[in-house]
C-alpha positions, -999 to 999 in steps of 0.1 A, spaced: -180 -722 -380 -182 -695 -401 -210 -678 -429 -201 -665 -460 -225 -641 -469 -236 -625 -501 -264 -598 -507 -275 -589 -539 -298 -567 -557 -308 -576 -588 -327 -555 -615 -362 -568 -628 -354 -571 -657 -331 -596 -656 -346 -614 -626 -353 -652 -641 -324 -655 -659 -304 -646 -630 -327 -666 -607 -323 -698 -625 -286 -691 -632 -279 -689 -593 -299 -720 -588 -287 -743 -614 -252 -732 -619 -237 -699 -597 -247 -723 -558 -240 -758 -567 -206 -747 -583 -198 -729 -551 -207 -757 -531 -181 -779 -557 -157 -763 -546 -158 -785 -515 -149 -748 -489 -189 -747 -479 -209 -776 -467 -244 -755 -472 -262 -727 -492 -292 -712 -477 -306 -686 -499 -335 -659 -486 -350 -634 -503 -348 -601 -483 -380 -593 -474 -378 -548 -481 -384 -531 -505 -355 -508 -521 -361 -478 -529 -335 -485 -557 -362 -508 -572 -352 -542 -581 -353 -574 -553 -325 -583 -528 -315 -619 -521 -287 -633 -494 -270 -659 -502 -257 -677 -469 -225 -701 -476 -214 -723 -443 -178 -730 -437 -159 -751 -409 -132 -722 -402 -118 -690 -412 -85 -705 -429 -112 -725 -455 -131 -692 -463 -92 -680 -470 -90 -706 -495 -122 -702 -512 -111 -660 -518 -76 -673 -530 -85 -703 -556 -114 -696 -565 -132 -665 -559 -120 -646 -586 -132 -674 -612 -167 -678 -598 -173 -640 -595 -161 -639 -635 -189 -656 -641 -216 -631 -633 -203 -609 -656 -230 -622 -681 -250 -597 -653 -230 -568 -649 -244 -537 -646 -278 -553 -640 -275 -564 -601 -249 -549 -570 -238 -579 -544 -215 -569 -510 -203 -600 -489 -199 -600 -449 -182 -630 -429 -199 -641 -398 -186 -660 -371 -211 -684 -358 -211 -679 -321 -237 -706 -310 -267 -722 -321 -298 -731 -304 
């Protein structure tokens, strides 16, 4: 098993609009996709001194070949569609490997 993983800052001022758009549209069109079989999504708990609040996104996937998939059909279109955003929030993605659970 393997996590997807996407932090993000996002600016104040667009905060709700963002929120709701991640919610409501951004997650459940990720999870359509059929490459994850859950979202978790945290709020950081710091405070940046870049202002602003920091969520992670947590995608789970069965393998490492799936997450391949997901960057190659349809990465490009579902990142597009934060542009409505740009400039407004900064995201970085890690994959983890799921070693055990307990």
């Amino acid at each position: 098993m393997y996590i997807y993983n996407v932090t993000i800052n996002v600016e104040d001022e667009i905060h709700n609009e963002w929120m709701l758009w991640m919610q409501n549209e951004h997650i459940p069109e990720m999870l359509a996709t059929g490459k994850f079989s859950k979202a978790l999504f945290t709020r950081v708990m710091v405070e940046e001194e870049m202002g602003g609040t920091t969520y992670s996104v947590q995608y789970t996937t069965d393998s490492k070949d799936t997450l391949e998939r997901y960057y190659t059909e349809d990465a490009e279109t579902l990142r597009a569609k934060s542009n409505r955003f740009a400039g407004k929030f900064v995201a970085f993605r890690t994959e983890l490997e799921i070693i055990s659970e307990h």
